[in-house]
GUNUKOL-497967 format. One line per field, with one value per atom (N, C-alpha, C): atom name; x, y, z. Coordinates in steps of 0.02 Angstrom, whole numbers, plus 50000, padded with zeros to 5 digits. Each point is the difference from the previous one (the first is absolute). Last residue first. Layout:
// residues N
selo <- c(CA_...)
x <- c(X_...)
y <- c(Y_...)
z <- c(Z_...)
END
This chain:
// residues 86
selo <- c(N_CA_C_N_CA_C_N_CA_C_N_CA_C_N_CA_C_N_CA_C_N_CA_C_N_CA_C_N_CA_C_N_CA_C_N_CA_C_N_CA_C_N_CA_C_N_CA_C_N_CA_C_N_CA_C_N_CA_C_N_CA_C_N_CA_C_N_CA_C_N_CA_C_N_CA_C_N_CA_C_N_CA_C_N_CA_C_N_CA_C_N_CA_C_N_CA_C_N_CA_C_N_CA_C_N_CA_C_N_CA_C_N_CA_C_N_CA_C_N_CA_C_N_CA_C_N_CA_C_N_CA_C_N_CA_C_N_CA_C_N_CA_C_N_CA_C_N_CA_C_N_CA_C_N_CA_C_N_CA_C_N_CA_C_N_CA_C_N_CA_C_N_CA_C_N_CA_C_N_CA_C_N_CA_C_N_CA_C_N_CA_C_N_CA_C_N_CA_C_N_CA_C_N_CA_C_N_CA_C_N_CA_C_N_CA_C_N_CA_C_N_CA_C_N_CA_C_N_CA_C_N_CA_C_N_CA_C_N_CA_C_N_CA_C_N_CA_C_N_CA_C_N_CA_C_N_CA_C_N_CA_C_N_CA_C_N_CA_C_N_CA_C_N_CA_C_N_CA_C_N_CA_C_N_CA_C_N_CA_C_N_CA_C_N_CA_C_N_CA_C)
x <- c(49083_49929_49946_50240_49958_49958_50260_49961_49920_50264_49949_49913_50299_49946_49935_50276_49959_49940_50217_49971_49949_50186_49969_49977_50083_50001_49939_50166_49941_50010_50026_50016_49954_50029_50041_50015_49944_49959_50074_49886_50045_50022_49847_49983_50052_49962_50044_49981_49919_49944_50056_50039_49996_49971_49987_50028_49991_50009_49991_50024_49922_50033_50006_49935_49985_50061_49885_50042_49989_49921_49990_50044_49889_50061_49990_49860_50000_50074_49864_49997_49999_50058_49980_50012_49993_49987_49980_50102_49976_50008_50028_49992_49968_50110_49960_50013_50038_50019_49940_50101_49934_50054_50049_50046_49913_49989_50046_50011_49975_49946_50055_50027_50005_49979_50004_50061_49993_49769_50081_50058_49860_49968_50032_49992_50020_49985_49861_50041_50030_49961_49955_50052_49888_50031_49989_49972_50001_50024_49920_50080_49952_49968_49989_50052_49968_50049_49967_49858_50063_50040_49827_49995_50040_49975_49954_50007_50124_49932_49966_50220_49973_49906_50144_49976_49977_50050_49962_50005_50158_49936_49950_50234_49976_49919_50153_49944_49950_50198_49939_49930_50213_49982_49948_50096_49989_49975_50073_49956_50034_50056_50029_49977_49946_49977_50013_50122_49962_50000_50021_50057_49998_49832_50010_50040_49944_49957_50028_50115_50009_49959_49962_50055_50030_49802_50002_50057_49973_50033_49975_49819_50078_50026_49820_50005_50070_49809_50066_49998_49827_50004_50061_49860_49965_50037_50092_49904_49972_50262_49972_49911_50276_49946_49951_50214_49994_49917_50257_49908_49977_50188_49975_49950_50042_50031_49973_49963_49975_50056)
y <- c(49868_49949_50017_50136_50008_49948_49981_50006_49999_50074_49954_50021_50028_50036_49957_50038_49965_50031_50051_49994_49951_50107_49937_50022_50143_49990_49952_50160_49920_50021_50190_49974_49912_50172_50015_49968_49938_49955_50061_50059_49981_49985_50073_49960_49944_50240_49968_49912_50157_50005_49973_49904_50080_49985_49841_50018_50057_49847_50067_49978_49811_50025_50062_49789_50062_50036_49768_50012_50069_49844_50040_50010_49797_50048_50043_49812_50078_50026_49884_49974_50046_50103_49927_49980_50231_49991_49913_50230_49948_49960_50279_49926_49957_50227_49948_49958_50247_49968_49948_50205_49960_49964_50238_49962_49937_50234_49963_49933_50195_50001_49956_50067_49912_50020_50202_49969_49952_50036_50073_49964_49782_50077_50042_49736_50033_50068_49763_50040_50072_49735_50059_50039_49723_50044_50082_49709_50067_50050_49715_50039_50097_49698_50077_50048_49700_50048_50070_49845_49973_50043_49977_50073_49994_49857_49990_50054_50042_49978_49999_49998_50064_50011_49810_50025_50063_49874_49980_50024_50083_50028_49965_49960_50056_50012_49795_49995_50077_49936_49978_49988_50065_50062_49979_49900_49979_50062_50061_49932_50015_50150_49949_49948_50231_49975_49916_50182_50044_49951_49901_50008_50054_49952_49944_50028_50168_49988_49958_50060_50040_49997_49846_50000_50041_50030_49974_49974_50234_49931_49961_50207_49976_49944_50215_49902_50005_50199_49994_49909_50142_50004_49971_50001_49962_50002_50107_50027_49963_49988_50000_50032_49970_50048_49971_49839_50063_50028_49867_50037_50030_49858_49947_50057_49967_50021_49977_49883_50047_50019)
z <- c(51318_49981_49960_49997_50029_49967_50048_49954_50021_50082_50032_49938_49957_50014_50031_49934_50047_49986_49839_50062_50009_49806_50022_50055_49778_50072_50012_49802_49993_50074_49820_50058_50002_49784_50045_50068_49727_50081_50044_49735_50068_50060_49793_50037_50030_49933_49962_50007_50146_49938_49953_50233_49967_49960_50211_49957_49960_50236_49985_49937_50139_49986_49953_50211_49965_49959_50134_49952_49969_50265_49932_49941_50153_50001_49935_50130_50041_49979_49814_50076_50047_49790_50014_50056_49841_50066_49987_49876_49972_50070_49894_50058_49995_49860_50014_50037_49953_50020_50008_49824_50055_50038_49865_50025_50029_49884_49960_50039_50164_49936_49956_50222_49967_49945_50137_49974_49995_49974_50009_49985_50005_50003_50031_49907_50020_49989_49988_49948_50059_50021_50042_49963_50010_49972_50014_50092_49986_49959_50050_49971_50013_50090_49970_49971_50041_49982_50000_50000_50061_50018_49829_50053_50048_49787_50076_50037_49798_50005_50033_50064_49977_49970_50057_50044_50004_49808_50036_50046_49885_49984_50017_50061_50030_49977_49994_50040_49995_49854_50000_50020_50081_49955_49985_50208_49943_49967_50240_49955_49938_50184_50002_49988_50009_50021_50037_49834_50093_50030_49792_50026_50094_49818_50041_50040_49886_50046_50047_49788_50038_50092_49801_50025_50066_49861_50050_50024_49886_49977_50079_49935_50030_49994_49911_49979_50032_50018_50014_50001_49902_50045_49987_49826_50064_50043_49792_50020_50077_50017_49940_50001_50111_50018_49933_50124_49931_50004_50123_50026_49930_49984_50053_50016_49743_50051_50081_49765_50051_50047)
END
């Protein structure tokens, strides 16, 4: 696998690519993903994004987002803060 690849169920990302945002264990990513620990978003781009998403993947209160193309080429990564709604 490549580290983003587009398939019938949507976009599969190397957990590697996760831990590392996040700073766990790769192992850890799909149990928390499971439990809902972990969310993840997805938002297809429109006019000039057409071709391009950006997914976010949200633990605790930090986020992990990153733009990719229909090649499924990771154009941007970015880390922030976010306060997670109860």
């Amino acid at each position: 696998m490549t580290s983003v690849e587009f398939g019938d169920d949507g976009f599969v990302v190397d957990a590697e690519i996760l831990a590392q945002a996040f700073g766990i264990a790769p192992s850890e990513v799909q149990t928390l993903m499971r439990s809902q620990a972990m969310t993840s978003r997805c938002e297809k781009g429109v006019d000039e994004d057409e071709g391009r998403w950006r997914l976010t993947f949200i633990y605790q209160n930090r986020a992990f987002r990153m733009t990719v193309d229909d090649s499924n080429r990771i154009l941007s990564r970015a880390k922030f803060d976010v306060t997670r709604q109860a």
